[in-house]
N, C-alpha and C positions, 0 to 999 in steps of 0.2 A: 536339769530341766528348769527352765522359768514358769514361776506360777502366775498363770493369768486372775483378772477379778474374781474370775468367777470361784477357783482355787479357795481365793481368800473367803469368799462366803462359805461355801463346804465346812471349811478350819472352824469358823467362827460361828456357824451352825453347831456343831459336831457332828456333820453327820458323814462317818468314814464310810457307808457304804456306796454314798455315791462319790468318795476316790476310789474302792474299790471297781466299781460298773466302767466308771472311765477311763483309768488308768489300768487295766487288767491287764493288760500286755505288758507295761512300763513292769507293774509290781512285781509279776511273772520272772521277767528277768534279773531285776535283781536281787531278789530273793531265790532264785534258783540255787543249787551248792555249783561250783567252779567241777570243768572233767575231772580234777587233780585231787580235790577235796570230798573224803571218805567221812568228814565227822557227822554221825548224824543229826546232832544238831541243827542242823542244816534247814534237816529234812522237818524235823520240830518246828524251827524257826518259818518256816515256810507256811505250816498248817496254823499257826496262832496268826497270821496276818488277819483272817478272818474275825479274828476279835480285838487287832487293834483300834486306838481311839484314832478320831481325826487331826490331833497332833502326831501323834508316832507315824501316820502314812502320809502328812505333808512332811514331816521333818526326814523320811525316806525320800521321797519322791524331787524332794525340790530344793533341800539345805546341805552341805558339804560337813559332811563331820570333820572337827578338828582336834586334835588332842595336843596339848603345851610341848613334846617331844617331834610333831611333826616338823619335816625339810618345809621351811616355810618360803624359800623358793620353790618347791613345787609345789607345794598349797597355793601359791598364788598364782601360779601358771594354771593351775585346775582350775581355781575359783575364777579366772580370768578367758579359760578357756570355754568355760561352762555358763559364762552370764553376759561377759563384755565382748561389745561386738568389733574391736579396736584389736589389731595386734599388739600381744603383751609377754612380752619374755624378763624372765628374773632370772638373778644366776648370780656367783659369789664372783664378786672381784676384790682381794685384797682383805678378806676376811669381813667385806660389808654386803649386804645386799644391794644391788644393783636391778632396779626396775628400768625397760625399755619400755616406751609406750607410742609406739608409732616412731618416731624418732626423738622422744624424748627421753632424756638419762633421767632418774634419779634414786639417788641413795641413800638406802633407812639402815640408820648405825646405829641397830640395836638387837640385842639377843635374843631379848624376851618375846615372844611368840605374840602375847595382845597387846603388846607396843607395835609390834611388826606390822600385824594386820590395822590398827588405828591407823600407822604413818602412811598404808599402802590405800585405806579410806582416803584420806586427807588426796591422797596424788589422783583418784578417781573421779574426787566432786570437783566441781558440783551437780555434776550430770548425774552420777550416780552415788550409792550411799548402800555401806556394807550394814548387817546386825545379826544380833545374833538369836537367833528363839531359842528361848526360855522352854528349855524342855525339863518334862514333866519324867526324865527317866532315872533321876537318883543318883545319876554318875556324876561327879563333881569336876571331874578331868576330862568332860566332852563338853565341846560348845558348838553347834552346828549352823556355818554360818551363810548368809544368805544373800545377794546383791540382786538387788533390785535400779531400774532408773529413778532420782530423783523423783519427777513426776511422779509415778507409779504407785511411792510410797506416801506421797501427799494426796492422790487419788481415794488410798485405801484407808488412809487416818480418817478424810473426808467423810468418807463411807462409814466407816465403825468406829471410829471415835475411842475411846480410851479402851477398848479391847486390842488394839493393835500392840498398845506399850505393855498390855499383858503376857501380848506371847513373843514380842520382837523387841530387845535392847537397841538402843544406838549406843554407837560407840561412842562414847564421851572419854 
């Protein structure tokens, strides 16, 4: 889902319960447990939303969890699928990642997961611009990333000023 302004004020408030009042349905679902899936967990997980911060239910609601083992041809087909409004197909040709982008080829020849995602930045600007928020959840091998338009992100700097590079990396 794309966060609108107003999203970004919520965040930079802290105030998660009005993500919860607006997004109640969004949260509902994904939080719910899968038919398939018995852990209760689940069911746990579900009842503490009520007391997450307004980072943890923007960085649910709006940011793509990534982990350094993800197919990052399909990460980038989600993360593409899910923010850019361009058709965007990735897929291994020849042991390289190969981005299609409307009719455009191009190919990031590297392994490393945040080299991948930087090279797949670089092929999306200057219209748009990936980052990552700075989550506050202790895991060192989650980085949950975000794409925003250009614009959008110079909107929201405008607006809050050095709180934005608090909770949102660029990729540099």
């Amino acid at each position: 889902m794309i966060p609108k302004h107003e999203d970004f004020r919520i965040l930079f408030e802290g105030k998660p319960e009005e993500f919860l009042k607006l997004y109640k349905e969004e949260i509902e679902e994904i939080m719910s447990p899968d038919e398939d899936d018995e852990d209760p967990e689940d069911i746990e997980d579900y009842a503490s939303i009520e007391e997450a911060s307004a980072e943890e239910i923007f960085e649910l609601l709006f940011t793509i969890p990534t982990i350094p083992d993800d197919d990052y041809c399909e990460l980038i087909n989600v993360l593409a699928d899910e923010y850019l409004p361009c058709d965007v197909d990735a897929d291994y040709e020849d042991d390289k990642i190969v981005v299609y982008i409307d009719e455009n080829r191009h190919v990031i020849d590297s392994k490393d997961g945040r080299s991948v995602i930087r090279k797949f930045d670089e092929i999306i600007r200057p219209d748009f611009e990936t980052r990552v928020m700075n989550p506050d959840t202790g895991e060192d091998s989650l980085y949950p990333l975000i794409i925003l338009k250009s614009d959008d992100w110079k909107y929201v700097e405008d607006r809050y000023g050095t709180k934005v590079a608090e909770y949102f990396e660029k990729l540099t």
